[in-house]
Structure formats: C-alpha cells, structure tokens
C-alpha positions as a Python dict, from the first residue, in 0.01 Angstrom:
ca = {
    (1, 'X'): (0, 0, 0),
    (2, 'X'): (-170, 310, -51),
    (3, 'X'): (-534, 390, 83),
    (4, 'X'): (-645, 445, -274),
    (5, 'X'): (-517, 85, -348),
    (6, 'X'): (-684, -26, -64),
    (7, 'X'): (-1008, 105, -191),
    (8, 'X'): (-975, -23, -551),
    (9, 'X'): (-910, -365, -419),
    (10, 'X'): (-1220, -373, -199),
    (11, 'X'): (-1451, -200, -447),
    (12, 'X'): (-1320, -540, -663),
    (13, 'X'): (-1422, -752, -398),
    (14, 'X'): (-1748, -586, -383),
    (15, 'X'): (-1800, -603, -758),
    (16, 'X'): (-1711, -962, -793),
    (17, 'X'): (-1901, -1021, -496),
    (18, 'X'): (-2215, -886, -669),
    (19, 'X'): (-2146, -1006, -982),
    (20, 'X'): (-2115, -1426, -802),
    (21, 'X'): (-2451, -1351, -627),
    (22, 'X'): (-2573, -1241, -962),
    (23, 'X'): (-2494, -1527, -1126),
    (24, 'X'): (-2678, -1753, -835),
    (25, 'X'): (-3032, -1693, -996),
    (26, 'X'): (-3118, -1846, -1246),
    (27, 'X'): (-3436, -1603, -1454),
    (28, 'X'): (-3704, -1779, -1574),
    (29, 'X'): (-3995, -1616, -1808),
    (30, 'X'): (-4345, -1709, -1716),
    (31, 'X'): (-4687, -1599, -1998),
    (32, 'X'): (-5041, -1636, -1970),
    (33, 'X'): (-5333, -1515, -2102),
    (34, 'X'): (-5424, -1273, -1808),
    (35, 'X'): (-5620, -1040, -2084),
    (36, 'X'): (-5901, -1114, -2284),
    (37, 'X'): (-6159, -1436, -2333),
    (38, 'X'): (-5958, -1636, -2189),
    (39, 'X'): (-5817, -1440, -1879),
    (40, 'X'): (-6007, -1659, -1629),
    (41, 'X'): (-5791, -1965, -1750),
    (42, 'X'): (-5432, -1791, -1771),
    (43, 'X'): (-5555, -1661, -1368),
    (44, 'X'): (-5602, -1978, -1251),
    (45, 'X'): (-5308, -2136, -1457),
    (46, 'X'): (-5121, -1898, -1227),
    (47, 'X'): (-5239, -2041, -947),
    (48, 'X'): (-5126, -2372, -1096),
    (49, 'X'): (-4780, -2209, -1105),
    (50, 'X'): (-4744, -2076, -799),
    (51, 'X'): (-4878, -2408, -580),
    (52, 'X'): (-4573, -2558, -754),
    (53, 'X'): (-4372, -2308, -628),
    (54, 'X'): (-4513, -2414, -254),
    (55, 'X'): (-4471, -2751, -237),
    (56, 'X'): (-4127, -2778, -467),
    (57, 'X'): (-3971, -2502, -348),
    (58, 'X'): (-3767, -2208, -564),
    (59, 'X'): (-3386, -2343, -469),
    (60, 'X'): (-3192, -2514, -700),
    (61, 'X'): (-2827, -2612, -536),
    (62, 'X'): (-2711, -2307, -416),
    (63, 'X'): (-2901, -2111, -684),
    (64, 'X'): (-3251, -1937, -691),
    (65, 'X'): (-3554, -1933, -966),
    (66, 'X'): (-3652, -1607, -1030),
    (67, 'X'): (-3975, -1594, -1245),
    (68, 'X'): (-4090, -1335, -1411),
    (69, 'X'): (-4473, -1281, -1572),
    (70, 'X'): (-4594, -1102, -1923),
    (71, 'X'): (-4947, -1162, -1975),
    (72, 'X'): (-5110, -1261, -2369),
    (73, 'X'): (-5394, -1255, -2469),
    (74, 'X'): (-5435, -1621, -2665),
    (75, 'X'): (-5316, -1448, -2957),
    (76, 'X'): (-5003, -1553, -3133),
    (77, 'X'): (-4905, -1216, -3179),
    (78, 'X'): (-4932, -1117, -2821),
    (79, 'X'): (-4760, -1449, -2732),
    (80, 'X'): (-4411, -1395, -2919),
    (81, 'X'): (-4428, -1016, -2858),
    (82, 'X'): (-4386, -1110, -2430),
    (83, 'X'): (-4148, -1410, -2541),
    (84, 'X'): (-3955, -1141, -2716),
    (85, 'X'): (-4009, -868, -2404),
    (86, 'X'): (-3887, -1178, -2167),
    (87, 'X'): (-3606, -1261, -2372),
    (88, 'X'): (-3474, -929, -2492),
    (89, 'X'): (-3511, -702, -2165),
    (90, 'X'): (-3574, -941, -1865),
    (91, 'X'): (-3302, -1130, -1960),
    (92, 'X'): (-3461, -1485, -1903),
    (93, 'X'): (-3286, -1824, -1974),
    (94, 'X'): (-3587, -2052, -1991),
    (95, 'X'): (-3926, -1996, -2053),
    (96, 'X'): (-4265, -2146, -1927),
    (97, 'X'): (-4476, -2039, -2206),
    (98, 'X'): (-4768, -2038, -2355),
    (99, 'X'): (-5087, -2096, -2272),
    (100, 'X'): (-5347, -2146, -2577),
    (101, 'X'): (-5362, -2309, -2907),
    (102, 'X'): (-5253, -2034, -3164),
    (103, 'X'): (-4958, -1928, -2899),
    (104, 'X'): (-4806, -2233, -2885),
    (105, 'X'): (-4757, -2286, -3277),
    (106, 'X'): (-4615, -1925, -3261),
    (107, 'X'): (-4382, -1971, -2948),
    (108, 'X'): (-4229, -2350, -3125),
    (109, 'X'): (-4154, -2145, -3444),
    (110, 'X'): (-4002, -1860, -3227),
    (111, 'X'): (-3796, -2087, -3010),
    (112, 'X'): (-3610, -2178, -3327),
    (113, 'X'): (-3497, -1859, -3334),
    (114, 'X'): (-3320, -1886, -3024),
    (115, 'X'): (-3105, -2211, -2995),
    (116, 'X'): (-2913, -2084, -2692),
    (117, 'X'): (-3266, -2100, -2455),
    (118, 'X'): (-3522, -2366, -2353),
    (119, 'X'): (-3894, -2315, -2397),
    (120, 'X'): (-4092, -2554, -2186),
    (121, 'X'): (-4516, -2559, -2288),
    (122, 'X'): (-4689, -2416, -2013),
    (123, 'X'): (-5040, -2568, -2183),
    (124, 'X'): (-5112, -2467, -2493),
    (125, 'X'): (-5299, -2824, -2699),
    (126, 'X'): (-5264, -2768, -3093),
    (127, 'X'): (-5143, -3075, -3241),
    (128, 'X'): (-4888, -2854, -3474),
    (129, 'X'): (-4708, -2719, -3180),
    (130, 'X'): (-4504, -3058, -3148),
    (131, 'X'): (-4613, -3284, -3414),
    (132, 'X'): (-4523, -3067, -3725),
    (133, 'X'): (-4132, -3010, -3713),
    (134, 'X'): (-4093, -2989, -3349),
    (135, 'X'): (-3826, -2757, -3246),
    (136, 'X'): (-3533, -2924, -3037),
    (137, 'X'): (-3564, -2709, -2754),
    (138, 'X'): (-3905, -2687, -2710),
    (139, 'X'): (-4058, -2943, -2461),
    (140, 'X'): (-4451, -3003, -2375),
    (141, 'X'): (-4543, -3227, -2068),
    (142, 'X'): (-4916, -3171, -2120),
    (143, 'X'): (-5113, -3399, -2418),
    (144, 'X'): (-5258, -3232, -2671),
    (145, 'X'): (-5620, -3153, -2757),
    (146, 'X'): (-5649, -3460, -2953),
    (147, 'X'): (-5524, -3711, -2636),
    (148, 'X'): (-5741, -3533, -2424),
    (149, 'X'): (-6057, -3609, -2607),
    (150, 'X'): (-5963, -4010, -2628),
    (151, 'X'): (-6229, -4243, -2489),
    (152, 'X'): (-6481, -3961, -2515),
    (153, 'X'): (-6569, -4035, -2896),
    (154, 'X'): (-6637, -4478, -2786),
    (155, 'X'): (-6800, -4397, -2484),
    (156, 'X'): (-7095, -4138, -2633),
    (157, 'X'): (-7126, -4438, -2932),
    (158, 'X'): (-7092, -4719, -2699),
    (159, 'X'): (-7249, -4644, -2353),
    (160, 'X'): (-7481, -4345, -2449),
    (161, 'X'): (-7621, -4479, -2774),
    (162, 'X'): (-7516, -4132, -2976),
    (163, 'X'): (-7550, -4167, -3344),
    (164, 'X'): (-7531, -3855, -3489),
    (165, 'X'): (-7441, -3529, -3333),
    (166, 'X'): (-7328, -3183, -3455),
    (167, 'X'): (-7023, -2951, -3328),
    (168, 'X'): (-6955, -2592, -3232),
    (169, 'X'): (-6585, -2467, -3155),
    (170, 'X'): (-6397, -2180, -3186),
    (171, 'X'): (-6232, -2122, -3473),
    (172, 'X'): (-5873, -2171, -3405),
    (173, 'X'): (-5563, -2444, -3377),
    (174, 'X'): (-5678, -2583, -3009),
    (175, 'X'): (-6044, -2662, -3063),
    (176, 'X'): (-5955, -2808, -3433),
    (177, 'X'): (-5728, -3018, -3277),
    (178, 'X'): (-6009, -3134, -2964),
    (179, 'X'): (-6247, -3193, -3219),
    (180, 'X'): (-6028, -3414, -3474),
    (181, 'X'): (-5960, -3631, -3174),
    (182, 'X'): (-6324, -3638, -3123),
    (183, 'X'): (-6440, -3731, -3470),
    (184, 'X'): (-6184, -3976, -3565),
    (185, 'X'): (-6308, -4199, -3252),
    (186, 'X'): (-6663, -4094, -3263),
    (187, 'X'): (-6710, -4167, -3647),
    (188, 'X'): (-6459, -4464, -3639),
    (189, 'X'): (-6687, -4622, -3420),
    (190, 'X'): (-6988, -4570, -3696),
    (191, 'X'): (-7126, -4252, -3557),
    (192, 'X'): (-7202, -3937, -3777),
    (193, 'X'): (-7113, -3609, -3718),
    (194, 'X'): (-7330, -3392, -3935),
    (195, 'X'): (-7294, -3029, -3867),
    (196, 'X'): (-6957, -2793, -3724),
    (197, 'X'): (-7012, -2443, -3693),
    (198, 'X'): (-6650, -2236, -3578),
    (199, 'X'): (-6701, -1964, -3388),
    (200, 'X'): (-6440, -1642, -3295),
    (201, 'X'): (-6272, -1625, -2996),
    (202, 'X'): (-6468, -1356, -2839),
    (203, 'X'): (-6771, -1425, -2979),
    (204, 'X'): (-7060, -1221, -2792),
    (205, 'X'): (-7384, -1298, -2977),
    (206, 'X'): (-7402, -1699, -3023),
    (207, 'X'): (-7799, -1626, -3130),
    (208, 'X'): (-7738, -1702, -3517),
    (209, 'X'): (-7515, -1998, -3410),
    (210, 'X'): (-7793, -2125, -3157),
    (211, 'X'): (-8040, -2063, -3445),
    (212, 'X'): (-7834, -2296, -3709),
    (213, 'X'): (-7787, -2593, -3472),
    (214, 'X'): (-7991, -2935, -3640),
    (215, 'X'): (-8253, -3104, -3470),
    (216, 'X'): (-8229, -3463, -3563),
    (217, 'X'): (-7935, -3482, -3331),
    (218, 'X'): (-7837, -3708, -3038),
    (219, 'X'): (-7594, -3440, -2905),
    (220, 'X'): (-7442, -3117, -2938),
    (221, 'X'): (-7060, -3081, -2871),
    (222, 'X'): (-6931, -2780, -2713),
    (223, 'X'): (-6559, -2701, -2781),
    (224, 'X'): (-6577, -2346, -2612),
    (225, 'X'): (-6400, -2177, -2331),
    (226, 'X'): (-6388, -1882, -2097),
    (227, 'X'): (-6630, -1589, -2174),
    (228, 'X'): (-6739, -1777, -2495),
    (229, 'X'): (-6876, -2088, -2352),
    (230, 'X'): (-7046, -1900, -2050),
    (231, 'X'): (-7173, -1667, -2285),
    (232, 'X'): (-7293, -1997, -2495),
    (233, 'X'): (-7468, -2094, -2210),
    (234, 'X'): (-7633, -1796, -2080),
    (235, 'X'): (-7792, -1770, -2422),
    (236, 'X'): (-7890, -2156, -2480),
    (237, 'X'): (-8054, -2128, -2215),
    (238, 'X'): (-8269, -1858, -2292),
    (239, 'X'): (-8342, -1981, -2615),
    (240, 'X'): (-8506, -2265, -2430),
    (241, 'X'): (-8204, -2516, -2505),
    (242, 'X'): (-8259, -2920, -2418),
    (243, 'X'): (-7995, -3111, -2633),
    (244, 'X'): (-7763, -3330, -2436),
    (245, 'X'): (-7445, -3192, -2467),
    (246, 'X'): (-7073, -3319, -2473),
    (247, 'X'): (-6812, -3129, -2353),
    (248, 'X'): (-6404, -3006, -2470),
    (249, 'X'): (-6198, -3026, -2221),
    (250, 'X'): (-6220, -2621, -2140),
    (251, 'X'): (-6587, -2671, -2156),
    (252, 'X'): (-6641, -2858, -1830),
    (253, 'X'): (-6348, -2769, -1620),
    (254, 'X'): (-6355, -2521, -1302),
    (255, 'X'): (-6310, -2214, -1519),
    (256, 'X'): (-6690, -2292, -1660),
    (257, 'X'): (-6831, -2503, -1391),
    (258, 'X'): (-6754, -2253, -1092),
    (259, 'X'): (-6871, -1982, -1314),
    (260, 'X'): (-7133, -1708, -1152),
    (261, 'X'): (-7503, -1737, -1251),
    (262, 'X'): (-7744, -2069, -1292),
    (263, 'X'): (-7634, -2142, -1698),
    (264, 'X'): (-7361, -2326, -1613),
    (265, 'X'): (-7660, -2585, -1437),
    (266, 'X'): (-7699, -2687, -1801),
    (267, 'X'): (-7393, -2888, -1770),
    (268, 'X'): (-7518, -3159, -1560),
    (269, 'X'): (-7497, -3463, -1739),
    (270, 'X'): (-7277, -3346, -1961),
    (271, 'X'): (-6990, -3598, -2047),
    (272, 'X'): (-6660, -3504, -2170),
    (273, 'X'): (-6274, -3613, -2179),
    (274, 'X'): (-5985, -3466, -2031),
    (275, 'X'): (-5640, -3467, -1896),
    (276, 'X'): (-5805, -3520, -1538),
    (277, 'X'): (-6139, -3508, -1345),
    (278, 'X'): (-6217, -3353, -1030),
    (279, 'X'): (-6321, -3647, -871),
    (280, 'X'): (-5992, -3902, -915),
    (281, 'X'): (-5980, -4056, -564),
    (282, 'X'): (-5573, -4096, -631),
    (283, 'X'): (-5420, -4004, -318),
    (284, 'X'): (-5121, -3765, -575),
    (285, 'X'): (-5433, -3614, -703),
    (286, 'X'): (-5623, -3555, -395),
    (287, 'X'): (-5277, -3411, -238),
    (288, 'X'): (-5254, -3156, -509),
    (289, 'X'): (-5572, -3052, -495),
    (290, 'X'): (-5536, -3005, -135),
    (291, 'X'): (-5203, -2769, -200),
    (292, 'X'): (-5404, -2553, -430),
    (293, 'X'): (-5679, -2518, -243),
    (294, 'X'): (-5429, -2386, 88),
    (295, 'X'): (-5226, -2225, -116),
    (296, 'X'): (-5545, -1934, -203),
    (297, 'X'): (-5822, -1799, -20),
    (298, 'X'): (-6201, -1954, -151),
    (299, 'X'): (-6308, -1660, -285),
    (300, 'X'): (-5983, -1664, -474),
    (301, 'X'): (-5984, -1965, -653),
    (302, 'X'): (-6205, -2277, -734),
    (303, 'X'): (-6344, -2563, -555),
    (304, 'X'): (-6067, -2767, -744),
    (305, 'X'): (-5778, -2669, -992),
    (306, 'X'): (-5899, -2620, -1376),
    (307, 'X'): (-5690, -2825, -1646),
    (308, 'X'): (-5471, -2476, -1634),
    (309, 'X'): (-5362, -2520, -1350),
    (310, 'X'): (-5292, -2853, -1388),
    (311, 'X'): (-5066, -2820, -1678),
    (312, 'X'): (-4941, -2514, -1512),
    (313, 'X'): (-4827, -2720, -1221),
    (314, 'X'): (-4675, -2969, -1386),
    (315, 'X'): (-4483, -2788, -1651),
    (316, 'X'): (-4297, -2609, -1352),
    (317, 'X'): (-4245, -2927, -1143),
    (318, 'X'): (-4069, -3055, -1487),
    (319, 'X'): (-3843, -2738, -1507),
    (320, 'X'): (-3759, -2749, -1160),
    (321, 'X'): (-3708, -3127, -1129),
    (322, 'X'): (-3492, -3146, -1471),
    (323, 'X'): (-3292, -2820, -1324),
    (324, 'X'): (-3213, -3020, -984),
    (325, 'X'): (-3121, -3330, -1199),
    (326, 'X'): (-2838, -3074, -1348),
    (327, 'X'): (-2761, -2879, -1031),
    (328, 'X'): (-2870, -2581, -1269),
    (329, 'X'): (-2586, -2625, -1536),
    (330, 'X'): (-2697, -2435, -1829),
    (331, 'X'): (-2375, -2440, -1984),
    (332, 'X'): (-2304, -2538, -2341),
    (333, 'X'): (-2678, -2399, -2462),
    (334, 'X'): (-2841, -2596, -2200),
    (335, 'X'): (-2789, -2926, -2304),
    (336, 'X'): (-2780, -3084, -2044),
    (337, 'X'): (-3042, -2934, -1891),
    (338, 'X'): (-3258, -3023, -2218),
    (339, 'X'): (-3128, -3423, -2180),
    (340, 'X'): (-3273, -3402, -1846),
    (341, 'X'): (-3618, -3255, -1956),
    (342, 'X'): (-3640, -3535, -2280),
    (343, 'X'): (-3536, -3835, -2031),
    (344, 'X'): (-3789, -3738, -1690),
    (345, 'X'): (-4059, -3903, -1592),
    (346, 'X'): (-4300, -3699, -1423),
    (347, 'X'): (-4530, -3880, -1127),
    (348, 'X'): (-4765, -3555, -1193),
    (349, 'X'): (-5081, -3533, -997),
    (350, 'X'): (-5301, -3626, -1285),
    (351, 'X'): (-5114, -3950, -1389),
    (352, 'X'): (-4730, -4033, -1548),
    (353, 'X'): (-4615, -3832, -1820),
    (354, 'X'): (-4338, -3932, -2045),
    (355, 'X'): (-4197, -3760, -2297),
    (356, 'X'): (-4195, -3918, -2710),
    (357, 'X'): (-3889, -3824, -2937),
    (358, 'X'): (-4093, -3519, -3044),
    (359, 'X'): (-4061, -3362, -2673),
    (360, 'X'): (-4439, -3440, -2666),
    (361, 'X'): (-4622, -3567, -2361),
    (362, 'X'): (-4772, -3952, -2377),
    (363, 'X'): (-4972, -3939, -2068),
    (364, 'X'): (-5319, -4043, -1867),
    (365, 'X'): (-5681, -3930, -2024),
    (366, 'X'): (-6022, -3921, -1855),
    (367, 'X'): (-6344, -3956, -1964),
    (368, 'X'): (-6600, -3779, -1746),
    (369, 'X'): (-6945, -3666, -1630),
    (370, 'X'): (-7014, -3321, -1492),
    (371, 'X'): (-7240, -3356, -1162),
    (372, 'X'): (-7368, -3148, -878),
    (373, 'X'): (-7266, -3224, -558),
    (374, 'X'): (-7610, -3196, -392),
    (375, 'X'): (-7473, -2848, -247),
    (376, 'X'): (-7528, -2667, -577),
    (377, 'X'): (-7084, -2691, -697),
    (378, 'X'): (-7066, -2858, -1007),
    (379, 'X'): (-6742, -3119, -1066),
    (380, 'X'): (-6647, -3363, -1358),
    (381, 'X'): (-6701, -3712, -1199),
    (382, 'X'): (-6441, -3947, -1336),
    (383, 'X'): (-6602, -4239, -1562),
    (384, 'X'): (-6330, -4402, -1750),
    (385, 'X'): (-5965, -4306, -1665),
    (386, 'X'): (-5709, -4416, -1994),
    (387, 'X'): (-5321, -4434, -1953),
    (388, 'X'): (-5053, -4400, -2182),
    (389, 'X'): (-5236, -4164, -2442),
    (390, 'X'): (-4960, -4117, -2736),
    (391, 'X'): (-4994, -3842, -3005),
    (392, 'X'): (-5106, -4058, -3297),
    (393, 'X'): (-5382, -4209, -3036),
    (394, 'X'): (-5267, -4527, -3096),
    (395, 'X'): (-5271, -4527, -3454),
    (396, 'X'): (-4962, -4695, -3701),
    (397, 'X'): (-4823, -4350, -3742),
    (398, 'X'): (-4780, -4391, -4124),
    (399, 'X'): (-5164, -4433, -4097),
    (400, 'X'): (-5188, -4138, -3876),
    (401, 'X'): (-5035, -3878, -4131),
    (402, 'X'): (-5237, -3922, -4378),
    (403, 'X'): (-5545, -3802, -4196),
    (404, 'X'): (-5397, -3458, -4216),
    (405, 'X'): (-5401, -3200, -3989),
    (406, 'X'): (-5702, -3071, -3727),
    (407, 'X'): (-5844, -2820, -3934),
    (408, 'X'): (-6273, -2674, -3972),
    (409, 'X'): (-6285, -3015, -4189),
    (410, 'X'): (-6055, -3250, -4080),
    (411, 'X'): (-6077, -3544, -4001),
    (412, 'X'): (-6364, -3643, -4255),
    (413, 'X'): (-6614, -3785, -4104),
    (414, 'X'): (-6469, -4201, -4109),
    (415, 'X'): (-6331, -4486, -4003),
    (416, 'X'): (-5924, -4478, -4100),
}
C-alpha cells in the first residue's frame, strides 16, 4: 500500500473520528431578556439555569448539552429574531425559550414553523401561549399568569375584608392574563374591581397614573415588574402613597424585593400569589434554594431565587430529565423525546408539575405575604399553599371559554 494511501485512510479515520465526537453533543438554544425593563429577571432566570446545570449535571449517556444564549428584550420581535439566530446559525435542536408574556405567544406560533425541533417554555405566563391552538412541540412546565394568581382573589375577599379595589398593569399578554385570574376569583367572590389603568413596558413617569388612582378603595393591585414596578414605587412613595397594596407575582418576588433603595419597604404587608414563596419550609425547596445560593457569590444574586429562576430551573431539569429518559434519541423529529416531555412528572422544588393534553403545566400555587425579616431583607412569607392548579382554574372548561381571553377588559367584573 502506498504512503499516499496510507495517509488518505488515516485522514478518514480522523474525519470520521471528528465527525462521531461531533455528533456526541447534543446543542441546545437558551433566550432571556438580558436587555431592557426586564433584564434583572432574564439575569437571574440565568442563574435559575445554570444551578440546574450544577446539581443535574450536562451528560446525557455518552453525549453532552451544549447551551447556547441570545438575549431579548420581552419583545416578541426580539424573541423570534434569537429563535431564528439559534436555529438558523447555531444550529440548535431544542430550545429553552422564552421568557415574558408577548415572547411566548410569538415563540408557540414560530415553533410551528419548525416541526423537526422542540421548544420547551423557559417562563413566559400568557394564557394564549398554550391555551389557544397549542403547538405540538411546544411544552410549558411553568403555570400561567392566571394559576399563579389562584387563592389570591378569596383570600383579599375572605380574610382581609377587601371590597372594592382598583388595578394597574402593564399593558401586555402576561399581566392581562395575572389580572383575569385575579378578577374572576376576586369578583366571583362578590368583590368589585372598579378601576384598571395599563401601563407600557418601560414606563418612566407613573405621576399621571399615581394621580388617576380612586380613593374609595380597599386596595390597589400592582401587576408590574422590573424597572417599572421599582420605578412605581420610588414615585408612590413620594407622592405620599398609603393604600394597601396586592401584589402580581413579578411584583413581590426577589427581582423587586432585593431591589436597592428604601421604596421597595412599601411592600410590607403586601399579599400576593405565586408559583412559590420564599419561605416554604419543604425540605426540595429549601435544598434548591440552598444550590442557588452556592452556586453565586451574594453580591451576585439574591437572598433567594426570583420566580425566574424558578421556572428557569425547572424547565431545564424537564429537558434534561426527558433527554435521559430517551438516552438523547432525537431521531424521527424528536418524538420520542417529545413523549417523554408530555408523560414526566416533575418533583420540582416548588411543588409537582404535570403536564395537561395542551403541554401546559397543572401545578402548586401560593398565596403570600411580603415581610421583613427584622434584618431589613424583605421575603414573601407563605400563607396558603394550593396544589394541582389546572388552566381553566377549576372551572367546567365549556364554562371557561366563554369568559374570553385576558385582555385590558376581560374578565368583566362577575361571578361566571
């Protein structure tokens, strides 16, 4: 044999070599809102991410995650154009994506698009996302904004006497959907809610807004997040604010409770629902809070994960568990990687979470109270905790539909 056909045959080897190891990684495309309001949440739902990544490991058989980041903006514009970037250059075969409301809508619709690849939620709550003709391969293992606001309505009727109280939210496909939740339990139980102002994201100047707000009154709900809330704060407060307030779940998580400056003090008392509190005692909770808070330096995180990071964590402890179930077959357009991720039960740190025939998450709610810890750190103190929260919130679904969807006036205002 000549040396020539010596070197052919090992420069095969080499190649085919390179091209098996190639094949051992398996790419997976990772967005968050790391620019604008909301850049504080898509930071910390990173964090969520990568304390996943700690305690589950990146291995899957003999294969390796590789993840790779494009950052949004909580636009849906900004959302498909990384999808697309992910996809189209990077090469991915899954994504983790998005993060907020108007994303998520945008990222289901774009998923159709592309049969051949599996989108798993990595938070975003709009209602639409999955209840409105859910794409097949799109799977979300966090509740929507809706489910994370049950209990919260009952208990401000029930246990704090409310009777009337007036809303401010931004004005987009999240918040409509926390406050429908809201008002269909609030004003089923034969409260009123008598004013909603919808605000921009990025809103700057809430003085007008601050101005308009009634004063007959029990409470004032706040369905803000990021910048906007603190800058709600900041500017309530100066205007000499006293209303009790309720709280959406991005209200009165870490990503506004550990936030710089005294505003945030106006919180205290505050009650509010989520998809967990700070202070479960529930030795998977406590464990994961422990993770996250070894896996980053203080100064580089928060006392305790935000609801980000939470869904964060738990949307890549689904991928990796479902891939593991598989051994990482993605053959035949990932299907049955996608049986995998419809039939898993996650034990997730903030309760079970079980997927409906939508590919929607029916999962554990909490109603809470934001305190101070007599060392000046602010938490959400867990008052009522709620399991098995379904996406028609435990309505007949025929009756369900015909409320319509979260929108600046929907749900009227009564009992269905």
């Amino acid at each position: 044999m000549s040396k020539c056909s010596v070197g052919l045959i090992a420069l095969s080897g080499l190649l085919l070599s390179s091209a098996a190891f190639a094949q051992e990684k398996i790419k997976v495309g990772v967005t968050a809102t790391l620019e604008g309001t909301y850049t504080v949440l898509g930071e910390d739902g990173m964090r969520g991410h990568q304390t996943a990544l700690n305690v589950l490991g990146k291995k899957v058989g003999d294969k390796e995650l590789e993840f790779i980041v494009a950052s949004t903006d909580a636009t849906p514009d900004s959302a498909v154009r990384a999808v697309r970037k992910l996809i189209e250059q990077d090469k991915v075969q899954i994504l983790l994506s998005p993060l907020s409301g108007d994303e998520g809508i945008a990222v289901k619709n774009f998923a159709k698009t592309h049969p051949e690849l599996t989108f798993i939620n990595a938070a975003s709550g709009a209602q639409e996302t999955t209840y409105v003709d859910p794409a097949p391969n799109f799977f979300r293992y966090n509740m929507d904004g809706a489910q994370w606001q049950v209990g919260l309505g009952k208990y401000a009727y029930d246990e704090k006497k409310y009777r009337k109280i007036a809303t401010v939210g931004e004005d987009y496909s999240f918040i409509y959907t926390q406050v429908f939740g809201l008002v269909l339990e609030f004003c089923g139980a034969g409260g009123q809610v008598t004013n909603r102002q919808w605000v921009p994201l990025g809103t700057k100047d809430f003085a007008s807004v601050i101005a308009a707000l009634p004063d007959d009154v029990d409470a004032i709900y706040l369905g803000l997040g990021g910048a906007d809330a603190v800058n709600f704060l900041n500017q309530y407060q100066q205007a000499g604010g006293k209303a009790h307030l309720m709280g959406g779940s991005i209200m009165i998580d870490q990503t506004i409770l550990s936030s710089k400056g005294n505003a945030k003090n106006a919180l205290i008392g505050t009650i509010a629902a989520s998809g967990q509190a700070d202070t479960w005692e529930d030795p998977g909770w406590q464990k994961f809070v422990k993770a996250y808070q070894d896996a980053f330096p203080p100064n580089k995180r928060f006392p305790s994960p935000s609801l980000l990071a939470t869904n964060y964590y738990d949307s890549t402890m689904a991928l990796i568990l479902a891939l593991r179930q598989v051994n990482g077959d993605l053959s035949n357009n990932q299907a049955k990687f996608r049986e995998a991720l419809a039939k898993i039960e996650l034990d997730a740190p903030n309760g079970k979470i079980k997927l409906d025939s939508n590919r929607q998450a029916i999962g554990t709610n909490f109603v809470t109270e934001v305190v101070d810890d007599g060392k000046g750190a602010l938490f959400s103190k867990v008052v009522k905790v709620i399991p098995n929260v379904n996406q028609t919130l435990g309505y007949d679904p025929a009756v369900f539909s015909k409320i319509g969807l979260p929108s600046r006036t929907v749900p009227e205002c009564k009992k269905y």
